[in-house]
VOVEX-757398 format. One line per field, with one value per residue (C-alpha): residue in one letter; chain; z, x, y. Coordinates in nm, 3 decimals. Each point is the difference from the previous one (the first is absolute). Layout:
BEGIN
code A; ...
unit A; ...
c3 Z; ...
c1 X; ...
c2 Y; ...
***
This chain:
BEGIN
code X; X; X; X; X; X; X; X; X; X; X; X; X; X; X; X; X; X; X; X; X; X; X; X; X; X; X; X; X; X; X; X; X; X; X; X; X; X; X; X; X; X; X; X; X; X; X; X; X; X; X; X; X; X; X; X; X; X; X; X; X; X; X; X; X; X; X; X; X
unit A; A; A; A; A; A; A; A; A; A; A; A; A; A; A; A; A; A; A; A; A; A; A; A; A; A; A; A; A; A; A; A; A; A; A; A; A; A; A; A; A; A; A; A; A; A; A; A; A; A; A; A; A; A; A; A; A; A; A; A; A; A; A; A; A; A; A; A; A
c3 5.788; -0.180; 0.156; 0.278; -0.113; 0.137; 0.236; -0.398; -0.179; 0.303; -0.013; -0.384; 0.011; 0.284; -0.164; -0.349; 0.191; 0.225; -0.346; -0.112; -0.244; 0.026; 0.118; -0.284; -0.195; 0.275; 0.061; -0.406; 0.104; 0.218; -0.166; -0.381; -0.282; -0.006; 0.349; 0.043; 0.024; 0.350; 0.109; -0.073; 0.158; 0.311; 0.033; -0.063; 0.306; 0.228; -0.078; 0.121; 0.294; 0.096; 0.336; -0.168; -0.234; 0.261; 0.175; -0.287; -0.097; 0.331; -0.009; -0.354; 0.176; 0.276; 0.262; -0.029; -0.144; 0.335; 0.130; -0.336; 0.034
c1 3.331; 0.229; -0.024; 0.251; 0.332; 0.017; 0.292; 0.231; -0.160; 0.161; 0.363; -0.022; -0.104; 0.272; 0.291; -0.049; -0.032; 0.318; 0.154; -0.095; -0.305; -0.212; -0.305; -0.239; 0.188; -0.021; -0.391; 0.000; 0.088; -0.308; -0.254; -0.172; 0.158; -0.452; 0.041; -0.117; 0.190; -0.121; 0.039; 0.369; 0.003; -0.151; 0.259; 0.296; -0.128; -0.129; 0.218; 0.364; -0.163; -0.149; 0.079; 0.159; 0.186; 0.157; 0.080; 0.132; 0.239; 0.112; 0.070; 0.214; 0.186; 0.088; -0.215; -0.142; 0.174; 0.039; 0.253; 0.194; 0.341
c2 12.449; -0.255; -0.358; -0.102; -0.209; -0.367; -0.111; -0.110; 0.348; 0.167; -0.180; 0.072; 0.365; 0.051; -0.203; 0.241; 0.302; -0.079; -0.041; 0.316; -0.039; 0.275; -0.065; 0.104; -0.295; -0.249; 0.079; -0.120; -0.345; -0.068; 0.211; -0.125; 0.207; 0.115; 0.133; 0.400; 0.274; 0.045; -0.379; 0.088; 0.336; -0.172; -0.282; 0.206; 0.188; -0.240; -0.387; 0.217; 0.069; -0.325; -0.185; -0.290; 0.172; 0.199; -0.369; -0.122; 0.331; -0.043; -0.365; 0.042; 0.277; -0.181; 0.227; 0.354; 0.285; 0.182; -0.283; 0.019; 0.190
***
C-alpha cells in the first residue's frame, strides 16, 4: 500500500488532476524515478481515491460534482 499524501501532496495531486494530468504522470511527481512497478500501480489506485484528495477536488471545483449544473 503506497504511503498516504500530506495535507500540500493532496492540494498538488488535486490541482494537476483538476487540470487534466493523468494520474500515472502525476503519481511520477511524488514517487523516486527507483520506485517499483507496483509502488506505482498501488498509488495510481489508491492516492485518487484518498479522503483529502476528494476535499481538495472539491474545494478547486467549487463544491462536489453532484451540485454542478
Amino acid at each position: 500500500m503506497p504511503r498516504k499524501l500530506n495535507e500540500f501532496e493532496a492540494r498538488q495531486f488535486a490541482l494537476l488532476s483538476v487540470a487534466g494530468v493523468p494520474h500515472a504522470e502525476i503519481i511520477r511527481f511524488f514517487l523516486p524515478p527507483t520506485a517499483a512497478d507496483e509502488e506505482l500501480q498501488a498509488a495510481l489506485v489508491e492516492w485518487p481515491r484518498q479522503r483529502d484528495v476528494a476535499k481538495e477536488v472539491q474545494t478547486i471545483n467549487g463544491g462536489p460534482w453532484q451540485d454542478m449544473t
